[in-house]
C-alpha positions in Angstrom: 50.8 31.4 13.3 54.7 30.5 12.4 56.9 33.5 11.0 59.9 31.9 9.5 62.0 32.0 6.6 62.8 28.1 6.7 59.1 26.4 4.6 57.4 24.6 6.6 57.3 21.3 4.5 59.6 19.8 2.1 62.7 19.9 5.1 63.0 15.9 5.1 65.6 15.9 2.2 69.1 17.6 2.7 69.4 21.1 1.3 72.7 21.3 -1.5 74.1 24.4 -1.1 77.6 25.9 -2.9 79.5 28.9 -2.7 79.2 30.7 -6.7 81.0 33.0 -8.3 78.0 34.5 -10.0 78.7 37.7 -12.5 81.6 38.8 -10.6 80.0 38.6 -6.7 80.3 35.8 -4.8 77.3 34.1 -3.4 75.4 31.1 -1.5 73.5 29.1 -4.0 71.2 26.3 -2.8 71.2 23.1 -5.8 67.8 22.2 -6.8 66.4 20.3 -9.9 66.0 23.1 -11.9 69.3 24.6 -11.3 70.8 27.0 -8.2 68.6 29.4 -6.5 70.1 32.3 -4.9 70.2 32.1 -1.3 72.7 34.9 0.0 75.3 37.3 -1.3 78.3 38.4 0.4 79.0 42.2 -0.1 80.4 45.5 2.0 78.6 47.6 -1.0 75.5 48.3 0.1 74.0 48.7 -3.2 74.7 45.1 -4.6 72.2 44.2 -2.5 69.4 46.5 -4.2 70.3 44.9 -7.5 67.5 43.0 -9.0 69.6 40.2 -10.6 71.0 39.5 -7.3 67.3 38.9 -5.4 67.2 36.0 -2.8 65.4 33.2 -4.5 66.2 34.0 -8.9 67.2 31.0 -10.3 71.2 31.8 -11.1 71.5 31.4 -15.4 74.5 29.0 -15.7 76.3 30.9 -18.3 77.4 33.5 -15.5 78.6 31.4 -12.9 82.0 31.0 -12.9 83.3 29.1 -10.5 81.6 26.7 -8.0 83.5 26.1 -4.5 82.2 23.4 -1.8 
């Protein structure tokens, strides 16, 4: 049995990812087809990451990112 947080298949094309600006809070966005899906955020306010917009894996709404930095 494998614990991981990587998925097991689907790792032979290169992961996108940027650096958002989303609704004020910066965050790690991985680039998909669909659009950006959260990956991380990057907060000292514990509570940010209890937020339920802010879950790892929501697909981000593009009206509320912005700025997008490489």
């Amino acid at each position: 049995m494998m614990y991981s947080v990587a998925p097991i298949y689907g790792l032979e094309e290169p992961i996108e990812y940027a650096e958002l600006d989303y609704n004020g809070y910066s965050v790690l966005a991985c680039k998909t087809c669909e659009g950006y899906v959260l990956e991380r955020i990057f907060s000292t306010d514990p509570k940010d990451y209890l937020r339920e917009d802010l879950k790892p894996g929501k697909l981000l709404e593009n009206n509320l990112i912005k700025q997008i930095r490489k």
